[in-house]
Biopython code that builds the backbone (N, CA, C, O; Angstrom):
import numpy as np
from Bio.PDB.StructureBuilder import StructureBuilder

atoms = [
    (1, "UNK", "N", (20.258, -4.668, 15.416)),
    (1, "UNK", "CA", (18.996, -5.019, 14.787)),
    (1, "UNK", "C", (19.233, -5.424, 13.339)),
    (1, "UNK", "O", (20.021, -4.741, 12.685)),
    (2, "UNK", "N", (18.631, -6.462, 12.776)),
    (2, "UNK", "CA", (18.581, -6.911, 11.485)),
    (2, "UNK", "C", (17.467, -6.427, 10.702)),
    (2, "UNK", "O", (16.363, -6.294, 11.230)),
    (3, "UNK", "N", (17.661, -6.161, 9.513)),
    (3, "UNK", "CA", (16.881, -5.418, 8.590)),
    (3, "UNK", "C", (16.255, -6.812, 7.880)),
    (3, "UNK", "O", (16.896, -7.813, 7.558)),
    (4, "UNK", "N", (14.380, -6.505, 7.691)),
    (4, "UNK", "CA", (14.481, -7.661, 6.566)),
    (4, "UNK", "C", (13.471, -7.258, 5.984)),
    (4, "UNK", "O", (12.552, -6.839, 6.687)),
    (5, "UNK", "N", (13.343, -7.258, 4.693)),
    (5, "UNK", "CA", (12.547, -7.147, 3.204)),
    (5, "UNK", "C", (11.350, -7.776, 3.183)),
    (5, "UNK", "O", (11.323, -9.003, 3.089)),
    (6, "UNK", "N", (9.913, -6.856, 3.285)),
    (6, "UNK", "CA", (8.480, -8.042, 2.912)),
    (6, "UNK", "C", (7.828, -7.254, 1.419)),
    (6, "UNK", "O", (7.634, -6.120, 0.981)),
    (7, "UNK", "N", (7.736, -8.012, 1.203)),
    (7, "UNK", "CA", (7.091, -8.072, -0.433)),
    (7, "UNK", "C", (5.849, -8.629, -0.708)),
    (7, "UNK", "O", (5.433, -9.784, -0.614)),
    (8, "UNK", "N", (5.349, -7.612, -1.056)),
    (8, "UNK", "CA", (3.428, -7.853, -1.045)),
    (8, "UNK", "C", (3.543, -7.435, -2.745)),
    (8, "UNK", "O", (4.310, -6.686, -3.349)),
    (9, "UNK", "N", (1.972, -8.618, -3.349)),
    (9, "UNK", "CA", (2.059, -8.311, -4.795)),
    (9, "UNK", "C", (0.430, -8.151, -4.691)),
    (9, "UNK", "O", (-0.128, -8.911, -3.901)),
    (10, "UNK", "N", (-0.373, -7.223, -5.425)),
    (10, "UNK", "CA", (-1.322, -6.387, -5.347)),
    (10, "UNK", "C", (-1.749, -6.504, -6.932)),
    (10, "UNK", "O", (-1.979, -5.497, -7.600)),
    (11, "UNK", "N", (-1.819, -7.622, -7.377)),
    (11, "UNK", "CA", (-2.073, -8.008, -8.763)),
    (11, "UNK", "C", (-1.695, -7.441, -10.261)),
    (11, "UNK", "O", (-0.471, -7.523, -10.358)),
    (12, "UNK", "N", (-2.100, -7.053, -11.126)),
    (12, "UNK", "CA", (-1.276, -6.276, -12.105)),
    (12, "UNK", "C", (-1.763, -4.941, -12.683)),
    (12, "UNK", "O", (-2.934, -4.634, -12.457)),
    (13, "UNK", "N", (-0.924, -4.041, -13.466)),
    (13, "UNK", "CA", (-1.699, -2.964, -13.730)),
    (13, "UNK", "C", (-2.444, -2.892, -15.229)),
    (13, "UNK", "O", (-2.951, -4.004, -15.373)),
    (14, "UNK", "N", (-2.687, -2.206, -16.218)),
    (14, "UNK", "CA", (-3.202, -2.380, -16.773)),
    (14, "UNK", "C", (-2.174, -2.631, -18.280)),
    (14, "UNK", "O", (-2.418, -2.992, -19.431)),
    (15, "UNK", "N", (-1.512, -2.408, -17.873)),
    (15, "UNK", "CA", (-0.295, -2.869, -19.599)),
    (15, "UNK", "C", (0.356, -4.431, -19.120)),
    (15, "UNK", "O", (1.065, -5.118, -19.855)),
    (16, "UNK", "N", (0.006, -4.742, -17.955)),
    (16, "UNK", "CA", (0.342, -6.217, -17.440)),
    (16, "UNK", "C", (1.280, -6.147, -16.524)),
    (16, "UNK", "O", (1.257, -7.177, -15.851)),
    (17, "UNK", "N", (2.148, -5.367, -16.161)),
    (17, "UNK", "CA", (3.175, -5.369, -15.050)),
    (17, "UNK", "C", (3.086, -5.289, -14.228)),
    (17, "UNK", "O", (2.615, -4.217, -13.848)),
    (18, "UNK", "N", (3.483, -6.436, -13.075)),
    (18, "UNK", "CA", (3.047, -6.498, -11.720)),
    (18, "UNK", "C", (3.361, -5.557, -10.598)),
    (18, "UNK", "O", (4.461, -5.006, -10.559)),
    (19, "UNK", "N", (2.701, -5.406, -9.936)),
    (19, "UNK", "CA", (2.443, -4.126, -8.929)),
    (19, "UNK", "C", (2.458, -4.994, -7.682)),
    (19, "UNK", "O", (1.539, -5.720, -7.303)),
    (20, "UNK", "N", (3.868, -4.777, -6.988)),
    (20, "UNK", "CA", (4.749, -5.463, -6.348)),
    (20, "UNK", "C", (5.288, -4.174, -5.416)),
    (20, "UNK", "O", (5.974, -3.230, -5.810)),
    (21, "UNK", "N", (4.687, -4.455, -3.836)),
    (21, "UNK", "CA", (5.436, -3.558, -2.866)),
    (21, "UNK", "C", (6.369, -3.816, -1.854)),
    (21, "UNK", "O", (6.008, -4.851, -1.292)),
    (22, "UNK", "N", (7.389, -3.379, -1.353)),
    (22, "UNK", "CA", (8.065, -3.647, -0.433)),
    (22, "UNK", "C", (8.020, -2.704, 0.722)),
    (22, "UNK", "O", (7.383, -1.651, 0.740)),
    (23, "UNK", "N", (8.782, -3.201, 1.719)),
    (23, "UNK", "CA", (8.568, -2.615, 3.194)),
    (23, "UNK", "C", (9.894, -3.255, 3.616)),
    (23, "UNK", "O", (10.274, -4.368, 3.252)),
    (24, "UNK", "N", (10.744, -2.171, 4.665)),
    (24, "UNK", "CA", (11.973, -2.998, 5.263)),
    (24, "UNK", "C", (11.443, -2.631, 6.975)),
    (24, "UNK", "O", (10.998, -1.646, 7.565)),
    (25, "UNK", "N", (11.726, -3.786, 7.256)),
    (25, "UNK", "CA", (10.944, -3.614, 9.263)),
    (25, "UNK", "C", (12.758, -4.413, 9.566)),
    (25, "UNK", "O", (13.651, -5.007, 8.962)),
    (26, "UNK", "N", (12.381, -3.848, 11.006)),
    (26, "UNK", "CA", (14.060, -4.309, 11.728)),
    (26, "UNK", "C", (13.516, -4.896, 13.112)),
    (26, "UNK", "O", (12.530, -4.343, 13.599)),
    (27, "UNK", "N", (14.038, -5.877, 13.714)),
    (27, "UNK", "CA", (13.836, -6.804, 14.419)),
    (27, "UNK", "C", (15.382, -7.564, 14.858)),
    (27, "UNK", "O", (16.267, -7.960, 14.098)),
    (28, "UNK", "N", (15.328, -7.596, 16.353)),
    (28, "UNK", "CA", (16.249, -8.684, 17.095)),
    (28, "UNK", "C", (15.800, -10.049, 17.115)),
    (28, "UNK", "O", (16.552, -10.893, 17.603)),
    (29, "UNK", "N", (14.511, -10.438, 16.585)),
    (29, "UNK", "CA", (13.898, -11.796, 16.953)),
    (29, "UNK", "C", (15.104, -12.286, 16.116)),
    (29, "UNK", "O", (16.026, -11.705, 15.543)),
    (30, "UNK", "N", (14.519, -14.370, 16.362)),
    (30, "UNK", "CA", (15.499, -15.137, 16.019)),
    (30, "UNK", "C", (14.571, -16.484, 15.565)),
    (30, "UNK", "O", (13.714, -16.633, 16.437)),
    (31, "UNK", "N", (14.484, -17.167, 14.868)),
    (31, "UNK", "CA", (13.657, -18.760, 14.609)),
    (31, "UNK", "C", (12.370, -18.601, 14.639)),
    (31, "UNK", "O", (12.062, -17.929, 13.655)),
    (32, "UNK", "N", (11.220, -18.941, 15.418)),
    (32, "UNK", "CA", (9.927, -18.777, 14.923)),
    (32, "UNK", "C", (9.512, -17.867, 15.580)),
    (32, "UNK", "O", (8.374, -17.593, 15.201)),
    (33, "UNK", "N", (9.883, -17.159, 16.486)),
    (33, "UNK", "CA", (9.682, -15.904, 16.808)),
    (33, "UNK", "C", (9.708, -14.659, 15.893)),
    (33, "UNK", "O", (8.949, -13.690, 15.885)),
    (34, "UNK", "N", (10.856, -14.961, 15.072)),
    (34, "UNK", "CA", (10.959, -14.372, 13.747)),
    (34, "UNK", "C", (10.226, -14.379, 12.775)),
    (34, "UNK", "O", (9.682, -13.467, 12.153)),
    (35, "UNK", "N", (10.230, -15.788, 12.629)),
    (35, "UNK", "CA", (8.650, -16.374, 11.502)),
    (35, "UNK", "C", (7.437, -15.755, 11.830)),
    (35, "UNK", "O", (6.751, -15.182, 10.984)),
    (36, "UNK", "N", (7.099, -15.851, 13.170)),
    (36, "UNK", "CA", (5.778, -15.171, 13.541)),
    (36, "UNK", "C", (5.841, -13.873, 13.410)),
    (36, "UNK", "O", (4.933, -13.373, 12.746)),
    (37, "UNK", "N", (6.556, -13.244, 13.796)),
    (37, "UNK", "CA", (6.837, -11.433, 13.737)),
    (37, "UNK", "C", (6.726, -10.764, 12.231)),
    (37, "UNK", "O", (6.098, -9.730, 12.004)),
    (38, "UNK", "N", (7.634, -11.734, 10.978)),
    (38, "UNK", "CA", (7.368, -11.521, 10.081)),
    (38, "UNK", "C", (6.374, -11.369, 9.291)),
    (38, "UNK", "O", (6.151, -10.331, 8.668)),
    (39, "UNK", "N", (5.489, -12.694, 9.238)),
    (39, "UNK", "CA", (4.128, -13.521, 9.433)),
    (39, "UNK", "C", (2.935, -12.162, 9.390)),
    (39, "UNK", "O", (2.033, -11.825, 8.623)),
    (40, "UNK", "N", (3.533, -11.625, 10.711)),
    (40, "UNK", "CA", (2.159, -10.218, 11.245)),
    (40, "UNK", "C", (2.509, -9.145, 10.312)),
    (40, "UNK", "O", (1.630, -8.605, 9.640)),
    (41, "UNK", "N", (3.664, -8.824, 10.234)),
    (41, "UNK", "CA", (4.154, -7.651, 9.864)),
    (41, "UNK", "C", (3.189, -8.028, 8.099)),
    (41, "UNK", "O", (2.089, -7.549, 7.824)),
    (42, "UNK", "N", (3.811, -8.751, 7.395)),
    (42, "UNK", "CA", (3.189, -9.211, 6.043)),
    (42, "UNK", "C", (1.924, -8.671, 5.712)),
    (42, "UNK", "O", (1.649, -7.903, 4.790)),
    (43, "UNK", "N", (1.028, -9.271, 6.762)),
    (43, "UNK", "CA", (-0.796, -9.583, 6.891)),
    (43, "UNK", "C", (-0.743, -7.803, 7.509)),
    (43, "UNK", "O", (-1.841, -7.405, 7.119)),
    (44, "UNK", "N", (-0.416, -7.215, 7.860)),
    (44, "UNK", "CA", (-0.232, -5.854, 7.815)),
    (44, "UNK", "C", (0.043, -4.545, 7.386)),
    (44, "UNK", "O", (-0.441, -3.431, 7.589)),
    (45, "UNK", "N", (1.220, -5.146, 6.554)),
    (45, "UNK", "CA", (1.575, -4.325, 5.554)),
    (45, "UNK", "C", (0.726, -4.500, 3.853)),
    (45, "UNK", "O", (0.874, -3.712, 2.919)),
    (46, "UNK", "N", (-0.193, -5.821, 3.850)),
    (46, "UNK", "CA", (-1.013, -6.516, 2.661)),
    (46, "UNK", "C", (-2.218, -5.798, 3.014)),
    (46, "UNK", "O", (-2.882, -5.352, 2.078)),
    (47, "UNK", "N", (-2.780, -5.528, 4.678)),
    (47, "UNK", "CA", (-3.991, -4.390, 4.583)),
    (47, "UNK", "C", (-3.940, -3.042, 4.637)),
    (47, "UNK", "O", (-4.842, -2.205, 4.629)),
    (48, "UNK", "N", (-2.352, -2.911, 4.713)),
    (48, "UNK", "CA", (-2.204, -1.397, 4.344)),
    (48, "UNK", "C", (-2.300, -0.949, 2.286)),
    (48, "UNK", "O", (-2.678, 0.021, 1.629)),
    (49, "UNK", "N", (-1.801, -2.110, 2.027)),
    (49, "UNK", "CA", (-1.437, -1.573, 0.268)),
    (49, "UNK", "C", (-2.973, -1.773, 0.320)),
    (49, "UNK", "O", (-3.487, -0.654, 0.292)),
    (50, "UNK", "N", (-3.891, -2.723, 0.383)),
    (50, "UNK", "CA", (-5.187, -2.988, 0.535)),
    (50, "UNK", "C", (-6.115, -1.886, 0.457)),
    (50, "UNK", "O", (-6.877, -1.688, -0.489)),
    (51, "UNK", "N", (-5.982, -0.927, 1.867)),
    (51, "UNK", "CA", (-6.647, 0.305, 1.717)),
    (51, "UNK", "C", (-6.150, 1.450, 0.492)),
    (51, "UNK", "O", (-6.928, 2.280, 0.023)),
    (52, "UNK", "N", (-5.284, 1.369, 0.247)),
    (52, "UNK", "CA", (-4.609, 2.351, -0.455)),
    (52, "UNK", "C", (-5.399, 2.153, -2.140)),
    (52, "UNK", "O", (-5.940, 2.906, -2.951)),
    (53, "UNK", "N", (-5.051, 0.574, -2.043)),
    (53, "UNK", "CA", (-5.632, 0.164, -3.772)),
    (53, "UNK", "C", (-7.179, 0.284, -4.199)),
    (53, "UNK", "O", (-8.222, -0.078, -3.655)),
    (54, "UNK", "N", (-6.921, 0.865, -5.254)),
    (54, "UNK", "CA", (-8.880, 0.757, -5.707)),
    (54, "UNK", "C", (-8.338, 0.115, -6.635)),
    (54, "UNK", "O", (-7.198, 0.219, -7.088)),
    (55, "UNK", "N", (-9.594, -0.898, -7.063)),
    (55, "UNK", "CA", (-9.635, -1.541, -8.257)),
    (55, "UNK", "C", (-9.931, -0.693, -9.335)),
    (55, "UNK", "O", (-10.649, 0.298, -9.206)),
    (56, "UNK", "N", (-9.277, -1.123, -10.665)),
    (56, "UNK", "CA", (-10.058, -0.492, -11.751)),
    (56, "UNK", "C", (-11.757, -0.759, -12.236)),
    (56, "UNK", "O", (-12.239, -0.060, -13.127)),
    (57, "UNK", "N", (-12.338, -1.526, -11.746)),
    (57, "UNK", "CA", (-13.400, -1.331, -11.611)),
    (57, "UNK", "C", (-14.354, -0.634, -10.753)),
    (57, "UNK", "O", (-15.462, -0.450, -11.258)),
    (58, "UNK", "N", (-14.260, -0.417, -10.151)),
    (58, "UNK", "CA", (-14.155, 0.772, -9.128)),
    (58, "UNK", "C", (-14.228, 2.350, -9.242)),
    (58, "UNK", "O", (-14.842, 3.312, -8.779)),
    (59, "UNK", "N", (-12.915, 1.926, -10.422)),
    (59, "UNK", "CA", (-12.487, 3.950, -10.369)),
    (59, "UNK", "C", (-13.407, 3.684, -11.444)),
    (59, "UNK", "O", (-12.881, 4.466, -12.236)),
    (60, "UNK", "N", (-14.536, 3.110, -12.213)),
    (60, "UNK", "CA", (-15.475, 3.259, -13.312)),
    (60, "UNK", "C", (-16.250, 3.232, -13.293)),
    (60, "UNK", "O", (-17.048, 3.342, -14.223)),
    (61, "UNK", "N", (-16.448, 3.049, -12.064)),
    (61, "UNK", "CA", (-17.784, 3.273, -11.705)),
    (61, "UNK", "C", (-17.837, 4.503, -10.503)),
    (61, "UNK", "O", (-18.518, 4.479, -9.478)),
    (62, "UNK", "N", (-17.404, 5.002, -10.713)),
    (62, "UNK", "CA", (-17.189, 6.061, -9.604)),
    (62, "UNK", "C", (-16.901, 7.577, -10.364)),
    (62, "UNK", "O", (-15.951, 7.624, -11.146)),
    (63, "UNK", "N", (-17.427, 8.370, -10.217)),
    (63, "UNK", "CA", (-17.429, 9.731, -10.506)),
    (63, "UNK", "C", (-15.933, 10.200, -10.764)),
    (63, "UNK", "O", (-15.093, 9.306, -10.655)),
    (64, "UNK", "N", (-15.422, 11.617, -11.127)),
    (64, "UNK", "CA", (-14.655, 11.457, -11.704)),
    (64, "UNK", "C", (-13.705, 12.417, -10.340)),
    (64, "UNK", "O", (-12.513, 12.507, -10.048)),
    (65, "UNK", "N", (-14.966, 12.996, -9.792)),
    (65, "UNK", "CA", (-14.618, 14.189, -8.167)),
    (65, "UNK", "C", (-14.749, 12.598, -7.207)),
    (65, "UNK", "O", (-13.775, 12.375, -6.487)),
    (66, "UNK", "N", (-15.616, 11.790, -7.192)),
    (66, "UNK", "CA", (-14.680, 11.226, -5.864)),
    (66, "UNK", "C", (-13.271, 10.315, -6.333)),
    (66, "UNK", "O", (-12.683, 9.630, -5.496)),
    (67, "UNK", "N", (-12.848, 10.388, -7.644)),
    (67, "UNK", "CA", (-11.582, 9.570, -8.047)),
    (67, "UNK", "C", (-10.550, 10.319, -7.779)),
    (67, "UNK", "O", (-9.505, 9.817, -7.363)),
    (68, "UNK", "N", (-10.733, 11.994, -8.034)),
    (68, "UNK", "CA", (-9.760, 12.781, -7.731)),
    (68, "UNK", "C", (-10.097, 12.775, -5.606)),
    (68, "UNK", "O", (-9.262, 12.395, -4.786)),
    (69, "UNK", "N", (-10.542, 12.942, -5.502)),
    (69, "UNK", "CA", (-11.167, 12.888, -3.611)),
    (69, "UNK", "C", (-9.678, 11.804, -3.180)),
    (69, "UNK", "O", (-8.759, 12.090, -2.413)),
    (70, "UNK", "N", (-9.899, 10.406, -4.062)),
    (70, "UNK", "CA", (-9.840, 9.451, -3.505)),
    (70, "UNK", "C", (-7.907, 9.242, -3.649)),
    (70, "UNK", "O", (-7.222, 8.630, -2.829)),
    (71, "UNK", "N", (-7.371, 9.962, -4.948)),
    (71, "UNK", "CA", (-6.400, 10.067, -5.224)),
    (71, "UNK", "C", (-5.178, 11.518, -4.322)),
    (71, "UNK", "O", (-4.023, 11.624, -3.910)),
    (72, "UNK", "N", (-5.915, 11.997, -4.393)),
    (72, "UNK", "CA", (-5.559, 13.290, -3.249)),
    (72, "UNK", "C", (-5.020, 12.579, -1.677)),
    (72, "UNK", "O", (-3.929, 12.865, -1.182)),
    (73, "UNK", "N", (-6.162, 11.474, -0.941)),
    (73, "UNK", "CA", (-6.081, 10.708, 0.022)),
    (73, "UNK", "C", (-4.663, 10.123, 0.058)),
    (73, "UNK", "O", (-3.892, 10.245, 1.009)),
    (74, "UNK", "N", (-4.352, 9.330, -1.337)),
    (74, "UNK", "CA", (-3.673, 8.274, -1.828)),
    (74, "UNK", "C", (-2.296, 8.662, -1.647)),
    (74, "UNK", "O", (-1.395, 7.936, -1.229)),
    (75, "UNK", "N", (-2.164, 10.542, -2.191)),
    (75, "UNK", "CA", (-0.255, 10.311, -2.247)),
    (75, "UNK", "C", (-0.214, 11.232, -1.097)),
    (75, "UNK", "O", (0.497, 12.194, -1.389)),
    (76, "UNK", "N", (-0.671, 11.315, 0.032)),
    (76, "UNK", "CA", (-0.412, 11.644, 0.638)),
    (76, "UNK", "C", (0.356, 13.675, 0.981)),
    (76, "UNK", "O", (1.403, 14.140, 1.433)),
    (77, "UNK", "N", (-0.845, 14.196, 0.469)),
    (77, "UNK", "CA", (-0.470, 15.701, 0.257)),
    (77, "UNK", "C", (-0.328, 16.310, 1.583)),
    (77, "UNK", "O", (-0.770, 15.745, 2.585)),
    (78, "UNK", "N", (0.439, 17.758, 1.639)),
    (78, "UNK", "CA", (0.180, 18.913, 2.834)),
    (78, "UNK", "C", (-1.304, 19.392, 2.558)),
    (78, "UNK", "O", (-1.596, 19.784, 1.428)),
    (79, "UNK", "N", (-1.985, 19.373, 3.289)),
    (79, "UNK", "CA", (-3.001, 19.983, 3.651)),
    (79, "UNK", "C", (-2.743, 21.535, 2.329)),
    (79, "UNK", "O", (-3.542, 21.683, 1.405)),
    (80, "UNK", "N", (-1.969, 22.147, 2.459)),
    (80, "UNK", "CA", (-2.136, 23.418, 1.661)),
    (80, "UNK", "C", (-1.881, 22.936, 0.513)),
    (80, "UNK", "O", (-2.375, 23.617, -0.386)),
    (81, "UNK", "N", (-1.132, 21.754, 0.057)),
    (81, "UNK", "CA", (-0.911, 21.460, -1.512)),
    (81, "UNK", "C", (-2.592, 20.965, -1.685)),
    (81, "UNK", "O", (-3.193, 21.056, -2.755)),
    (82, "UNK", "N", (-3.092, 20.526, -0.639)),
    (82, "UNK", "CA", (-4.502, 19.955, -1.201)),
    (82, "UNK", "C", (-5.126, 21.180, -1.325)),
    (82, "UNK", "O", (-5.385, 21.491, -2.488)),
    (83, "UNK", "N", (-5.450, 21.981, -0.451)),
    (83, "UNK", "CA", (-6.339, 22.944, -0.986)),
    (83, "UNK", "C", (-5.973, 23.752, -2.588)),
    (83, "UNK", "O", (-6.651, 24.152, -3.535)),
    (84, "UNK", "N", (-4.439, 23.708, -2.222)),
    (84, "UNK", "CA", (-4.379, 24.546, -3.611)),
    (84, "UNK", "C", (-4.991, 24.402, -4.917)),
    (84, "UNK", "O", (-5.432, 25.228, -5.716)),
    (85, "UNK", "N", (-4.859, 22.495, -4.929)),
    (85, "UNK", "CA", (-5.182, 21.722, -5.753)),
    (85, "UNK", "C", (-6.988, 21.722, -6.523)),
    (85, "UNK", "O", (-7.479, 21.582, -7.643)),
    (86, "UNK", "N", (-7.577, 22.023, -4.806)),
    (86, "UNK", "CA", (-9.367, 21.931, -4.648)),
    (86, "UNK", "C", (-9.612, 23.969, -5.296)),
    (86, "UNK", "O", (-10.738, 24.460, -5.376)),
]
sb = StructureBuilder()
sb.init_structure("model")
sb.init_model(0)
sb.init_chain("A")
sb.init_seg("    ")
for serial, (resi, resn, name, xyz) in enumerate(atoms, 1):
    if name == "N":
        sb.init_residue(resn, " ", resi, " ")
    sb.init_atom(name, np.array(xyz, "f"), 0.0, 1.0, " ", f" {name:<3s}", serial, name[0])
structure = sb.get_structure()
């Protein structure tokens, strides 16, 4: 299986540096089978960073308990690190 690199960019943060994600997926495809496989994987991995991202407009208009709610979601805690946290 061949390893290959997709790179999704999720616009910039707030000192200007771009906020740029990667993903490595592995695949036997070959020519546009490849292209297409890649293609999905992309448009997939772009609505995954998607859900994950809030805009900064967003987190300002939004309370300061559902920003922490929403950030808790985000890095992915144990259930007991969350409660500890709440």
């Amino acid at each position: 299986m061949k390893k290959h690199r997709i790179f999704v960019s999720d616009g910039f943060n707030l000192d200007g540096t771009r906020r740029r994600f990667s993903k490595t997926v592995e695949t036997d495809l070959t020519g546009r089978d490849l292209e297409k496989f890649l293609t999905i994987k992309k448009y997939e991995f772009e609505d995954e960073i998607k859900e994950k991202s809030i805009s900064y407009n967003d987190m300002a208009n939004k309370s300061f308990s559902n920003f922490v709610r929403w950030w808790l979601e985000y890095i992915k805690l144990t259930e007991q690190t969350k409660e500890s946290y709440i």
